[in-house]
Backbone as JSON Lines, residues from 0, in Angstrom:
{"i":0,"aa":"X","n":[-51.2,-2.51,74.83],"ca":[-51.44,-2.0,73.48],"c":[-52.58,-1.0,73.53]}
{"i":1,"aa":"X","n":[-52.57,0.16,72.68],"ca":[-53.8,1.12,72.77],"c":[-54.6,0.89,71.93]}
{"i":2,"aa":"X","n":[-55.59,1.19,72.4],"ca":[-56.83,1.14,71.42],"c":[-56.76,1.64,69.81]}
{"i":3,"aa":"X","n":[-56.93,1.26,68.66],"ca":[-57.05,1.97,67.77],"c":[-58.38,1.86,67.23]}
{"i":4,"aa":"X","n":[-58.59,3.43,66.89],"ca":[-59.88,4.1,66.38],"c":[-59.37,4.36,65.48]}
{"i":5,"aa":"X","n":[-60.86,3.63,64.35],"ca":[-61.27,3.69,63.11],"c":[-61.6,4.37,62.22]}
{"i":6,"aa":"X","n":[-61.71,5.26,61.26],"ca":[-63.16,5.84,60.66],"c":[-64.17,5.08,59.85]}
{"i":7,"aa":"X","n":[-65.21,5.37,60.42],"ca":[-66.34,4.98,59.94],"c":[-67.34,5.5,58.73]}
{"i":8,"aa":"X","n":[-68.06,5.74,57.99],"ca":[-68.5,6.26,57.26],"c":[-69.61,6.78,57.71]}
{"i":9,"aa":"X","n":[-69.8,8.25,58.23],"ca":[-70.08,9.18,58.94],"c":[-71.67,9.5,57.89]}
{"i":10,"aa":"X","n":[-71.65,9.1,57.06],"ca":[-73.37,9.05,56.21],"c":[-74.25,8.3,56.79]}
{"i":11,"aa":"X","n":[-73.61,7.43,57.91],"ca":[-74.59,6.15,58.07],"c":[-75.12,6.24,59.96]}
{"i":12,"aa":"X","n":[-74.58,7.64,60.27],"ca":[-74.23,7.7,61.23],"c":[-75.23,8.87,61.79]}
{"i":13,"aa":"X","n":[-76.42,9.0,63.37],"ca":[-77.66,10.05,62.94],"c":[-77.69,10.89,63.64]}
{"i":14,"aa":"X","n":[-76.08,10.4,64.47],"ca":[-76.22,11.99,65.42],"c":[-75.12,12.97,65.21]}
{"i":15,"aa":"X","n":[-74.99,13.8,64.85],"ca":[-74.32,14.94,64.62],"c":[-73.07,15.22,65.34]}
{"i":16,"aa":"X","n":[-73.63,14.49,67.09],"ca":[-72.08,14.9,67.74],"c":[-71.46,13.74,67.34]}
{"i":17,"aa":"X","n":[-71.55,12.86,66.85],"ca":[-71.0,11.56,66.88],"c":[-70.23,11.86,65.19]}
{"i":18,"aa":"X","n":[-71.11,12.27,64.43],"ca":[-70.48,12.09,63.24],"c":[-68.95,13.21,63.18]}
{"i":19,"aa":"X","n":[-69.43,14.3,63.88],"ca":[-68.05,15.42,64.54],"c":[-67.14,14.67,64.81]}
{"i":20,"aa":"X","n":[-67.23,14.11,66.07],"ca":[-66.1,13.24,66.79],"c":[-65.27,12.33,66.07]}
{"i":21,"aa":"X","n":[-66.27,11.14,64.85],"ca":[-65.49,10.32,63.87],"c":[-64.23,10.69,63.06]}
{"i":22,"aa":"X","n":[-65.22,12.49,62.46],"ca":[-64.64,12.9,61.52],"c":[-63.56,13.48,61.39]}
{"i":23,"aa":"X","n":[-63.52,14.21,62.83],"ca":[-62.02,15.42,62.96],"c":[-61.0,14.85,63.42]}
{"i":24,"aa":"X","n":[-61.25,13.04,64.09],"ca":[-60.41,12.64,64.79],"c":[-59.31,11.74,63.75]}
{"i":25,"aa":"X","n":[-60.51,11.75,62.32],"ca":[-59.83,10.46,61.18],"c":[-58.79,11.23,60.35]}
{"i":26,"aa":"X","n":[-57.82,10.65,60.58],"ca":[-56.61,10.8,59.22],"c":[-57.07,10.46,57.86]}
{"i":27,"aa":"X","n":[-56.85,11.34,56.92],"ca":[-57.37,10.89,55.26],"c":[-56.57,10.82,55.06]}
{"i":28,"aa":"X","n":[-56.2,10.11,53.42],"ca":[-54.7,10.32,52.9],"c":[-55.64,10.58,51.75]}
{"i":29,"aa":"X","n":[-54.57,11.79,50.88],"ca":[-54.84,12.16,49.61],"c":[-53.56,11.6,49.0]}
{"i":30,"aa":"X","n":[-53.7,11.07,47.75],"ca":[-52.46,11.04,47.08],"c":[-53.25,10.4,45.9]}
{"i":31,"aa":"X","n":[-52.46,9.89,44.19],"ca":[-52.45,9.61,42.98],"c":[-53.03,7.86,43.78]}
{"i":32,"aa":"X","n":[-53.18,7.5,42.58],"ca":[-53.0,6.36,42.27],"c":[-52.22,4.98,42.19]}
{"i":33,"aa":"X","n":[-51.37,6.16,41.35],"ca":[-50.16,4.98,40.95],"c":[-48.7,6.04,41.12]}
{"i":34,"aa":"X","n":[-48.03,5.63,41.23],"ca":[-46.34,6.56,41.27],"c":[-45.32,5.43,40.79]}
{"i":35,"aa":"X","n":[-44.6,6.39,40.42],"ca":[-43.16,5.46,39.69],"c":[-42.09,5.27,41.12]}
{"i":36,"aa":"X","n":[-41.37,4.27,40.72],"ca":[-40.62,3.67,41.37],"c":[-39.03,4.47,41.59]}
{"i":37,"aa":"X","n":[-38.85,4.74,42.45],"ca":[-37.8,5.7,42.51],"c":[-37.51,7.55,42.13]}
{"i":38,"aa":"X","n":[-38.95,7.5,41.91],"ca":[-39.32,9.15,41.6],"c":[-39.93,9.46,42.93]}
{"i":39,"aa":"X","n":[-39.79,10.64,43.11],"ca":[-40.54,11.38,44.36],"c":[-42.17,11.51,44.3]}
{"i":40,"aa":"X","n":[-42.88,10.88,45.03],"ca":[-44.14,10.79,45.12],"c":[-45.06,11.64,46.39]}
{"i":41,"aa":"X","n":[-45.93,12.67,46.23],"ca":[-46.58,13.2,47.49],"c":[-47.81,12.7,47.87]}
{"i":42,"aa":"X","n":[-47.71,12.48,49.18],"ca":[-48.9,11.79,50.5],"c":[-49.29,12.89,50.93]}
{"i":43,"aa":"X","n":[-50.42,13.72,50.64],"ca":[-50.67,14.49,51.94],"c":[-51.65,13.38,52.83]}
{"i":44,"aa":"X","n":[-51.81,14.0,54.43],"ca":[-52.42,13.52,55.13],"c":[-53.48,14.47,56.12]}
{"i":45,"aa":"X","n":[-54.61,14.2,55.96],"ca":[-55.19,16.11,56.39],"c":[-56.48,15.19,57.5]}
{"i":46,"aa":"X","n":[-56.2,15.56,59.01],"ca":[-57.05,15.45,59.95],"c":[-58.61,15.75,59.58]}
{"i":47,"aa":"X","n":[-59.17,15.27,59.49],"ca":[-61.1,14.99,58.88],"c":[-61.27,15.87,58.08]}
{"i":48,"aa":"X","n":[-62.35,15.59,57.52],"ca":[-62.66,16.3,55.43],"c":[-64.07,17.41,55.69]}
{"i":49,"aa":"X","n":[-64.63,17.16,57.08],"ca":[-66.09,18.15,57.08],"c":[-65.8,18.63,58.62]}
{"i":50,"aa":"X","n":[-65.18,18.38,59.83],"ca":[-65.28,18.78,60.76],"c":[-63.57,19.42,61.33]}
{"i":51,"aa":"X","n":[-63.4,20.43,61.94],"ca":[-61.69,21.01,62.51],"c":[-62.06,20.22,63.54]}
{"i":52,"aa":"X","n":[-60.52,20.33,64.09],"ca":[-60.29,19.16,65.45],"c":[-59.78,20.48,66.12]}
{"i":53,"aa":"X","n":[-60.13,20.6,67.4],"ca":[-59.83,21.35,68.12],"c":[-57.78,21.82,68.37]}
{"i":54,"aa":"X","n":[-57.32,22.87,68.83],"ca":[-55.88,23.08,68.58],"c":[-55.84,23.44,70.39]}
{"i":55,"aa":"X","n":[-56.18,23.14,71.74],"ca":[-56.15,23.63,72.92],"c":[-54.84,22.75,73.47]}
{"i":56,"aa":"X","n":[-54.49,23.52,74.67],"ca":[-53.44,23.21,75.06],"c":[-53.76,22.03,75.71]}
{"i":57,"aa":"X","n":[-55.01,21.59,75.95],"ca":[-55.23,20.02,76.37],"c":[-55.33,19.12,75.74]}
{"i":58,"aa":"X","n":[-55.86,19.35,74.04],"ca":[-57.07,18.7,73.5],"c":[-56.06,19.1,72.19]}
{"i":59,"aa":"X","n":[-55.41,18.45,71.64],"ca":[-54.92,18.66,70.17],"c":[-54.57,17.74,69.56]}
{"i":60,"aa":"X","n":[-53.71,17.55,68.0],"ca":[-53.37,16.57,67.35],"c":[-52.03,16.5,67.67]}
{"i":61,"aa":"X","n":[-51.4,15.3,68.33],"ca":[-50.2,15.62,68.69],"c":[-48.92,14.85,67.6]}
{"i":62,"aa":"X","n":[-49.58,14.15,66.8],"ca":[-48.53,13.89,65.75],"c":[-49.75,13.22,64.82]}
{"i":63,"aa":"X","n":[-48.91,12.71,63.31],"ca":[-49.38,11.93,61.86],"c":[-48.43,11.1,61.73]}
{"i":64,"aa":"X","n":[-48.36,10.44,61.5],"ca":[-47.45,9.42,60.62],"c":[-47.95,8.86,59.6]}
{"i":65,"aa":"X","n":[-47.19,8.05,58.47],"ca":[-47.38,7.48,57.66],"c":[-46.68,6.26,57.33]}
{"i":66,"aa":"X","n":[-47.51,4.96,57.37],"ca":[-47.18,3.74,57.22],"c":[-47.27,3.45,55.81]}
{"i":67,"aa":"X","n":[-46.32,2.04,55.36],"ca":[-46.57,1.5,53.77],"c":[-46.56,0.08,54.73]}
{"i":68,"aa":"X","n":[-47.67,-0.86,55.18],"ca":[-47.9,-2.23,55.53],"c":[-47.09,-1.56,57.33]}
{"i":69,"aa":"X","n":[-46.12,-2.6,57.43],"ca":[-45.55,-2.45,59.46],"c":[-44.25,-1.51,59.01]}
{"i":70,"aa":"X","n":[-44.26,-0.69,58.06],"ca":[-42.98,0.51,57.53],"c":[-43.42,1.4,58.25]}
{"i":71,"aa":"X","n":[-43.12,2.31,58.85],"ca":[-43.26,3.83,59.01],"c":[-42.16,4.6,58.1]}
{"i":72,"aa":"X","n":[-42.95,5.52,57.18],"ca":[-42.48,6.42,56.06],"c":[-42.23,7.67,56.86]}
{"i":73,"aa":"X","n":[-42.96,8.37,57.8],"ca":[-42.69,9.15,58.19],"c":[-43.28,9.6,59.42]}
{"i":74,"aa":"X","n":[-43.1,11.11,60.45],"ca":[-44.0,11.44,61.24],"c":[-43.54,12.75,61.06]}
{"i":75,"aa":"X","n":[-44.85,13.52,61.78],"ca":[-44.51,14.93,61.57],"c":[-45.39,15.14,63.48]}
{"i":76,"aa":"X","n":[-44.63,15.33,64.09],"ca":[-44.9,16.16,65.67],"c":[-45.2,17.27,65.83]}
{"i":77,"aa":"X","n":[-46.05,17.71,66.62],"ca":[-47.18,19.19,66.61],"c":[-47.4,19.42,68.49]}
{"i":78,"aa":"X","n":[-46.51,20.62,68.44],"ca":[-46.9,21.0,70.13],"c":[-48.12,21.76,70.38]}
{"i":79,"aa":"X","n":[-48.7,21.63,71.68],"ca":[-49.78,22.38,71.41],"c":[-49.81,23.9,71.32]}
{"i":80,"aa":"X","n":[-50.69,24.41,70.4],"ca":[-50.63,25.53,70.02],"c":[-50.02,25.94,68.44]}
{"i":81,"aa":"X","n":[-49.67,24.92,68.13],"ca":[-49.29,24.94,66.72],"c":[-49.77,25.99,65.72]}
{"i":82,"aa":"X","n":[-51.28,26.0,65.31],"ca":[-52.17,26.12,64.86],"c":[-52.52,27.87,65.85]}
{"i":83,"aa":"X","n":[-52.56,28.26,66.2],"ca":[-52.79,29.05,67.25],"c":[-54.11,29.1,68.15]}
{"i":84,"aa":"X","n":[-54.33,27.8,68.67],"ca":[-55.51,27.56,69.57],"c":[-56.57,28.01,68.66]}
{"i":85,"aa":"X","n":[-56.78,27.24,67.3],"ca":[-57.49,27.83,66.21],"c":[-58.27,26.26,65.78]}
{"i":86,"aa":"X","n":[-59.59,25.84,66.03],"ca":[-59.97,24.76,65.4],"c":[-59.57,24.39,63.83]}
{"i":87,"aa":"X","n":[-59.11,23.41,63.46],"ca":[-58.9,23.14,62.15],"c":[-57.81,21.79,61.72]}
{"i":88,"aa":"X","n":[-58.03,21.8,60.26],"ca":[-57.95,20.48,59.62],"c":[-56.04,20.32,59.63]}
{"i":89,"aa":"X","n":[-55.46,20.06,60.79],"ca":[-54.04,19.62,60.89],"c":[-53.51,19.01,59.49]}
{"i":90,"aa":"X","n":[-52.53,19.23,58.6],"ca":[-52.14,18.33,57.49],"c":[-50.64,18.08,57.26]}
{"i":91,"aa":"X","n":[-50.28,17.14,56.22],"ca":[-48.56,17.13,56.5],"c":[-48.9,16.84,54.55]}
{"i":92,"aa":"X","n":[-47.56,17.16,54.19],"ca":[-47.34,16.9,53.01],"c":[-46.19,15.76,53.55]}
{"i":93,"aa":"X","n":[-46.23,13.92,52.87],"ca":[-45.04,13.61,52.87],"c":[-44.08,13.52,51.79]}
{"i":94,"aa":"X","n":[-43.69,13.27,51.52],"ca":[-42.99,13.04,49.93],"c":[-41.65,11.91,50.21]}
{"i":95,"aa":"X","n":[-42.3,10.98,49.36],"ca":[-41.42,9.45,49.87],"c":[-41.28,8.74,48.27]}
{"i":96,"aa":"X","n":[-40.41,7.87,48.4],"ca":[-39.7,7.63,46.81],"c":[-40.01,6.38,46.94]}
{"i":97,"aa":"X","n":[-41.14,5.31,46.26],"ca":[-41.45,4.12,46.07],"c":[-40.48,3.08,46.03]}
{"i":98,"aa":"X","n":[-39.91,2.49,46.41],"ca":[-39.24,1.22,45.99],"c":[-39.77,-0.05,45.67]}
{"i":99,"aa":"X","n":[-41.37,-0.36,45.92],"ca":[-41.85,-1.7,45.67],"c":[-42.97,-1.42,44.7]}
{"i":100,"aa":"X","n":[-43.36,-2.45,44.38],"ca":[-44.64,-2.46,43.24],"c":[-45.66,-1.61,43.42]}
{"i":101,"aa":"X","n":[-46.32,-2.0,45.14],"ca":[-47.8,-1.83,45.93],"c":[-47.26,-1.42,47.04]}
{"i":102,"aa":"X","n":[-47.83,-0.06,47.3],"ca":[-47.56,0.59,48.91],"c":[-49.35,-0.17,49.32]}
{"i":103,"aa":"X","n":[-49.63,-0.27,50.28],"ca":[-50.8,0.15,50.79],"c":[-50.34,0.82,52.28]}
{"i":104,"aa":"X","n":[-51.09,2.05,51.98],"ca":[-50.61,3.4,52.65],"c":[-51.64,3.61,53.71]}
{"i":105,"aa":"X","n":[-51.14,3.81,55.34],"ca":[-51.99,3.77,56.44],"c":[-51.33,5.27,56.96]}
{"i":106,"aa":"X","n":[-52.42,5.71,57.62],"ca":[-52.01,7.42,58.52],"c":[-52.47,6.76,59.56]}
{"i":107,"aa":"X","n":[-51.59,7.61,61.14],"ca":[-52.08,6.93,61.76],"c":[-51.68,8.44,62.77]}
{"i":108,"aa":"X","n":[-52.77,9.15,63.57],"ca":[-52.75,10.01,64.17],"c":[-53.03,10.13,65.4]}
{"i":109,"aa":"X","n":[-52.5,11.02,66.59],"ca":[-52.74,11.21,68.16],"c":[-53.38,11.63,68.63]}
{"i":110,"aa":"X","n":[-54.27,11.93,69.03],"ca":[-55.1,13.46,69.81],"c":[-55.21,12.89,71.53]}
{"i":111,"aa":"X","n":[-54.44,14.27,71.89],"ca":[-54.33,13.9,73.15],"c":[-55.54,13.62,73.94]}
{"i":112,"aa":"X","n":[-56.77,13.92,73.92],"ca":[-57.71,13.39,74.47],"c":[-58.45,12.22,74.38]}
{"i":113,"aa":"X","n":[-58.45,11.91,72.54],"ca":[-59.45,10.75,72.13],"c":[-58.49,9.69,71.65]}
{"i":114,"aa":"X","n":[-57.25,9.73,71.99],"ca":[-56.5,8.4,71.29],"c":[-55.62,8.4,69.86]}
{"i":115,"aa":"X","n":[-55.7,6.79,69.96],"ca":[-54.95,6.94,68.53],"c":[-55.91,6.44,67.66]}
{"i":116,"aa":"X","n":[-55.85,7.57,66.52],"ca":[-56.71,6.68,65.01],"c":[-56.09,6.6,63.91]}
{"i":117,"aa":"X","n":[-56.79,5.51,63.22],"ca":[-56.48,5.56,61.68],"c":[-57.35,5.27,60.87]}
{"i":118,"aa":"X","n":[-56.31,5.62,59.53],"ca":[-56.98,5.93,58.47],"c":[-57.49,4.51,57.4]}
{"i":119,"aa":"X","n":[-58.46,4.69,56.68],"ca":[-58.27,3.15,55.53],"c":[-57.06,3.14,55.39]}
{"i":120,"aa":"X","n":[-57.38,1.83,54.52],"ca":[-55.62,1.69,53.69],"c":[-55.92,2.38,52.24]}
{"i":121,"aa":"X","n":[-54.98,3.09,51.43],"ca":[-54.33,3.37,50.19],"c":[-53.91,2.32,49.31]}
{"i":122,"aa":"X","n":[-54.21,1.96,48.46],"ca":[-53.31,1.23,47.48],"c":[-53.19,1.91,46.77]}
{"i":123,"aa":"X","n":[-51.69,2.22,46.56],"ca":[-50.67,2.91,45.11],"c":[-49.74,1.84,44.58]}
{"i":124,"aa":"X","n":[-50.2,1.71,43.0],"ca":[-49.3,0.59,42.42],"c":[-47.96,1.97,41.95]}
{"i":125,"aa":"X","n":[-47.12,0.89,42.15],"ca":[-45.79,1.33,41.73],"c":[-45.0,1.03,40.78]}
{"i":126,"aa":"X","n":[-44.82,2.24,39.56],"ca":[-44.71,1.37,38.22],"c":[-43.28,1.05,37.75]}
């Protein structure tokens, strides 16, 4: 089984390269609150909120996915060079149609050098 890396809350954190490394490597999820049940609902998912993650042909984000609990909703795959060997914030729009009450919504991302991480969990009630 591989390691999974966390994010941490990078305020609490006093060295600079360290808070870099947390940040570009963590999956966020943006999305509402709440979404209706059988309507189309959007997840974006955008690689760290203050630091770019590098785009090199060694060193990149090589996929996102998106979990609701042990579901996978989706993935979106990224070869290197995507981005054009350009540091920056990798993102996916998903758009997935609720069927249960409560998603709690996990991202869970690659980088070929530092592993796999993820994101908190999401709770979206589903009305």
């Amino acid at each position: 089984m591989a390691k999974i890396n966390q994010y941490q809350d990078i305020s609490q954190v006093e060295r600079e390269a360290k808070k870099d490394y947390i940040d570009r490597h963590s999956p966020f999820i943006h999305c509402a609150d709440t979404a209706k049940k059988g309507e189309k609902f959007k997840v974006k998912v955008q690689m760290g909120n203050e630091y770019p993650h590098p785009d090199d042909f060694d060193h990149y984000i090589k996929y996102i996915q998106l979990w609701s609990g042990e579901t996978m909703l989706g993935q979106v795959s990224y070869p290197p060079g995507t981005f054009g060997n350009v540091s920056g914030h990798a993102e996916v729009d998903f758009y997935i149609v609720p069927t249960k009450s409560n998603l709690k919504l996990t991202a869970m991302a690659y980088c070929t050098k530092h592993g796999l991480w993820q994101s908190e969990v999401k709770e979206v009630a589903a009305e």
